[in-house]
C-alpha positions in Angstrom: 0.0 0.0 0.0 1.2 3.1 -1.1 0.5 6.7 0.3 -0.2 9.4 -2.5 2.0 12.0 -0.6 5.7 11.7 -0.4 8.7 13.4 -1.1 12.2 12.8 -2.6 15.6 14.8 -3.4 18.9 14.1 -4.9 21.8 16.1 -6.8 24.0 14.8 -9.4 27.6 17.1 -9.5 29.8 16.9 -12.2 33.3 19.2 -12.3 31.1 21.4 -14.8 27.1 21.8 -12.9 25.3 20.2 -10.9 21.6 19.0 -11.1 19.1 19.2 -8.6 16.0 17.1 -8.9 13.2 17.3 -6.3 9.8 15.2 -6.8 6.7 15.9 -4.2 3.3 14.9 -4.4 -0.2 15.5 -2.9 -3.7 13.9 -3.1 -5.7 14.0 -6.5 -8.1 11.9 -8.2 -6.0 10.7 -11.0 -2.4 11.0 -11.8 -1.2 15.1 -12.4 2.6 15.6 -13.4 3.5 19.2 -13.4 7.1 20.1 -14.7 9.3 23.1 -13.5 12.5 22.8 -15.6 15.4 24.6 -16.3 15.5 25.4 -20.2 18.4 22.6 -20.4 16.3 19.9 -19.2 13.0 20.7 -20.8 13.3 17.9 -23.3 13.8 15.5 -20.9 10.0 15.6 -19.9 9.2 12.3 -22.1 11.6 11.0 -19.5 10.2 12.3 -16.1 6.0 11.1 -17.0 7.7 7.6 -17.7 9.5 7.6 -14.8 6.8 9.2 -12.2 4.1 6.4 -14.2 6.4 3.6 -12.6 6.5 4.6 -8.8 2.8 6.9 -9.0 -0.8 5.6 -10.0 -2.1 8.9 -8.8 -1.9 11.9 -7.1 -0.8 15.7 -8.2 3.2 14.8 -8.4 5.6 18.0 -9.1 9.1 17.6 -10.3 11.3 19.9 -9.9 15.0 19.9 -12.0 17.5 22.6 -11.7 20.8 23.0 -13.6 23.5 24.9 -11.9 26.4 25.7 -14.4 29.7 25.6 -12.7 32.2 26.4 -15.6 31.1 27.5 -18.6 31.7 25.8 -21.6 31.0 29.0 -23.9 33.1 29.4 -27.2 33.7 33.3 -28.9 33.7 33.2 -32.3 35.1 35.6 -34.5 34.0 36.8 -37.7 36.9 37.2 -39.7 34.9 38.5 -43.0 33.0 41.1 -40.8 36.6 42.1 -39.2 38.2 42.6 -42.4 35.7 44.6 -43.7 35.7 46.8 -41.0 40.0 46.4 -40.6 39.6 48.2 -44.2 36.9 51.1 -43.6 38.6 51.7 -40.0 41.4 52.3 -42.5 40.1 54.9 -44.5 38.7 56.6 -42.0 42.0 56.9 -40.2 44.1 58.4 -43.6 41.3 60.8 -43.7 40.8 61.8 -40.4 44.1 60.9 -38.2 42.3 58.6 -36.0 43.3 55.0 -35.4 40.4 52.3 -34.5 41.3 50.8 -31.2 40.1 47.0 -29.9 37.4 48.5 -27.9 35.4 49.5 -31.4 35.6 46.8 -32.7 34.4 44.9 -29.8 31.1 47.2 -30.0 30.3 45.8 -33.4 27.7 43.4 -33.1 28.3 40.3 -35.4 31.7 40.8 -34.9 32.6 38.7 -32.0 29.9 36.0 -31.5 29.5 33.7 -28.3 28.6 30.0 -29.2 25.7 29.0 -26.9 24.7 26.1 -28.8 25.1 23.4 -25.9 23.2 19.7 -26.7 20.9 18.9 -23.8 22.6 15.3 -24.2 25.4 16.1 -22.4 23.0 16.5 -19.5 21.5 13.4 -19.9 23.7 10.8 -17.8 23.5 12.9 -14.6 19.9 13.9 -15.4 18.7 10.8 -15.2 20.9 9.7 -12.2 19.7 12.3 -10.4 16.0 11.6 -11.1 16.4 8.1 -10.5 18.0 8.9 -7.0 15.0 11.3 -6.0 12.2 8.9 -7.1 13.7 6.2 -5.1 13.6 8.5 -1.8 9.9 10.0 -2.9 8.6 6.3 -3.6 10.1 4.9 0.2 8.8 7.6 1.6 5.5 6.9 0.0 5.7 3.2 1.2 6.3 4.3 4.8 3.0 6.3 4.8 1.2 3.6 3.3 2.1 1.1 5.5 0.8 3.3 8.6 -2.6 4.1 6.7 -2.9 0.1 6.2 -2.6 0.1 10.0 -5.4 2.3 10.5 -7.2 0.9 7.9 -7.3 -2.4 9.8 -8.3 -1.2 13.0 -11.4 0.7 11.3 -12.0 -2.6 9.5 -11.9 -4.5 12.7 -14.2 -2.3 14.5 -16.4 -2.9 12.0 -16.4 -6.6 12.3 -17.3 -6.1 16.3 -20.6 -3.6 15.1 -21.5 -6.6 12.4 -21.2 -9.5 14.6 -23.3 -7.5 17.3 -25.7 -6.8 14.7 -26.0 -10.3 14.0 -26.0 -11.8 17.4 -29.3 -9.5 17.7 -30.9 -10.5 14.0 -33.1 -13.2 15.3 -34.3 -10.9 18.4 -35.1 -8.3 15.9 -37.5 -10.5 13.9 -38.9 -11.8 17.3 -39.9 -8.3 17.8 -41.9 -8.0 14.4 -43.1 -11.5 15.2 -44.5 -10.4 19.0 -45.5 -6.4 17.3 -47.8 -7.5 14.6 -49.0 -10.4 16.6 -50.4 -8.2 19.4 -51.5 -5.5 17.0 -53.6 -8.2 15.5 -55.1 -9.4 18.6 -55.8 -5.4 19.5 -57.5 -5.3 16.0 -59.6 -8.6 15.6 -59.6 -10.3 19.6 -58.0 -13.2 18.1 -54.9 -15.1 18.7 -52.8 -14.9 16.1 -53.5 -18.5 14.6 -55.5 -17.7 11.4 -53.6 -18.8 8.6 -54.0 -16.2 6.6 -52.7 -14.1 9.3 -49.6 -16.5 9.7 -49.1 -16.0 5.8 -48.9 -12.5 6.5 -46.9 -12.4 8.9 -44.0 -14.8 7.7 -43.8 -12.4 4.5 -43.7 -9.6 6.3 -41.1 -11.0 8.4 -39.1 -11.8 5.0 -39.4 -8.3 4.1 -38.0 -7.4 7.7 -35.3 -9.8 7.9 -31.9 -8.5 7.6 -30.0 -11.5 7.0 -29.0 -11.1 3.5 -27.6 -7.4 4.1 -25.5 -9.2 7.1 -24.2 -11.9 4.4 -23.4 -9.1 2.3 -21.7 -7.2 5.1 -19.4 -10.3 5.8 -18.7 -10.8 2.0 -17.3 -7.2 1.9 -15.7 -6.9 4.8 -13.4 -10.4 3.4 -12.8 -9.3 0.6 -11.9 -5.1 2.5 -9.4 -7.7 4.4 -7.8 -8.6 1.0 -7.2 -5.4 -0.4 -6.4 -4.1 2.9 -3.4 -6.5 2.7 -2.3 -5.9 -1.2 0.4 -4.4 -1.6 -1.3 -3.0 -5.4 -3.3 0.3 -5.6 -6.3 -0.4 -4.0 -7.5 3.0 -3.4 -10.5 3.4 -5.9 -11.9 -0.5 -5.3 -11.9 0.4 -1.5 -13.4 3.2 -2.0 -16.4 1.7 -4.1 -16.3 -1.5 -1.8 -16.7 1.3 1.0 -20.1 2.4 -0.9 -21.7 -1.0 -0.9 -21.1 -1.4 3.0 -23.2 2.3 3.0 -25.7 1.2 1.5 -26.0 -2.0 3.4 -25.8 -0.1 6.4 -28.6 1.9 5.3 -30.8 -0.8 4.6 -30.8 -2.3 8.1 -31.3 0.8 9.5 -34.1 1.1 7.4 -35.3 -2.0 9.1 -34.4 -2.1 12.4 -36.6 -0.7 15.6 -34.1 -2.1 17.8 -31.8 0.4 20.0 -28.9 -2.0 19.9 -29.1 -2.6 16.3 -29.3 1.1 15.5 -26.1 2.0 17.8 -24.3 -0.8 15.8 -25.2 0.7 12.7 -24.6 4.0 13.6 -21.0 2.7 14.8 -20.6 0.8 11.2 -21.6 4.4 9.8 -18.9 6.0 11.5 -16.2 3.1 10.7 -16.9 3.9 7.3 -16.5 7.6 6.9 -13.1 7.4 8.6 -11.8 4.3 6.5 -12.9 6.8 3.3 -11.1 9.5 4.6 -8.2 7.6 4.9 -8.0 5.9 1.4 -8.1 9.7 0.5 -4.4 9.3 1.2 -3.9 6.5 -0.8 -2.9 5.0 -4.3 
């Protein structure tokens, strides 16, 4: 189990720069990548979504990447065409005025002296990726070591649960004997007669079907098994718990629906309340 938040960091240093990668995430639906580059790394964003895709299923995840240039590898160019051409006007201009071109106008020329920026991202590459690799590592531990405390939690809630259920189901059979004893006096209030007629006892057993909650408590123990499976995966599990989390609701809701007995209601009420915190925990979570 895997928490969406984490965090990792790592710089790669080289005699000529260095490279700082940070990653960091935080909780979202689906899987985000945002990018903040320097312009020497941009095309290395194929790289980084392939990467994040390996150790992230979702979550917002920023990556950060930072070149720091140590020693430049910039090249000056000179134009020699350009020079000459001015060498020769600088030279009329000095017969005919006296004056003698120094370095310094030439140097104000533009086109004359050119710096070579042209530097292939590829030399970045090797130390880019190293770097990248190093903070993923740290951001996907850390994301294990949250996990693994939410699957904690996650197992306490569920076996609180399991206490409310198996209350709820030591009680089902006092629950119908309550219909049973209601609508039995309620028709002895209403005709003076024991409840014996067997159209009455017809009745009464359908009623008691309708009343029953045995099948949502089946269906309580078959998703809280199979809660205890994906509680204990170590895949992303966050979206099945989530909708597996819906059913139990709605089970929940049913046998309150049903019940007029105090006990019953508390337990649901409890089982309510188990399930709202086990949802706001898988918020956390892959």
């Amino acid at each position: 189990m895997r928490s969406m938040t984490g965090y990792g960091h790592a710089v790669a240093r080289t005699e000529d720069y260095t490279i700082e990668v940070a990653v960091k995430s935080y909780n979202n639906r689906y899987l985000d990548i945002i990018k903040n580059l320097s312009t020497p790394l941009v095309p290395f964003e194929g790289i980084i979504d392939s990467a994040v895709r390996n150790v992230a299923e979702r979550g917002h995840v920023e990556v950060s990447a930072k070149l720091k240039v140590l020693r430049s590898s910039v090249r000056i160019n000179v134009d020699e065409g350009l020079l000459d051409e001015y060498r020769r006007a600088f030279s009329i201009i000095e017969d005919m005025t006296g004056e003698r071109a120094s370095v310094s106008d030439y140097l104000s020329i533009d086109g004359i002296v050119v710096p070579d920026t042209e530097v292939s991202s590829d030399i970045y590459l090797e130390s880019f990726q190293s770097a990248l690799d190093s903070a993923l590592s740290a951001f996907s531990r850390e994301k294990e070591r949250e996990g693994e405390g939410t699957r904690a939690d996650l197992m306490r809630l569920g076996a609180r649960f399991k206490e409310s259920l198996s209350s709820i189901e030591a009680r089902s059979a006092e629950l119908e004997e309550h219909y049973r004893r209601l609508l039995s006096e309620k028709y002895e209030a209403l005709t003076g007669e024991k409840g014996s007629n067997p159209d009455f006892m017809q009745e009464l057993a359908a009623i008691l079907v309708k009343y029953s909650i045995n099948e949502e408590v089946s269906r309580l123990r078959v998703h809280i098994a199979e809660y205890d499976k994906l509680v204990s995966s170590d895949e992303a599990v966050g979206k099945k718990l989530d909708f597996l989390c819906q059913e139990m609701q709605r089970e929940c809701n049913t046998i309150a629906s049903k019940s007029q007995l105090v006990e019953i209601n508390h337990a649901v009420v409890s089982m309510k309340d188990n399930i709202e915190d086990i949802r706001e925990q898988l918020r956390n979570i892959e």
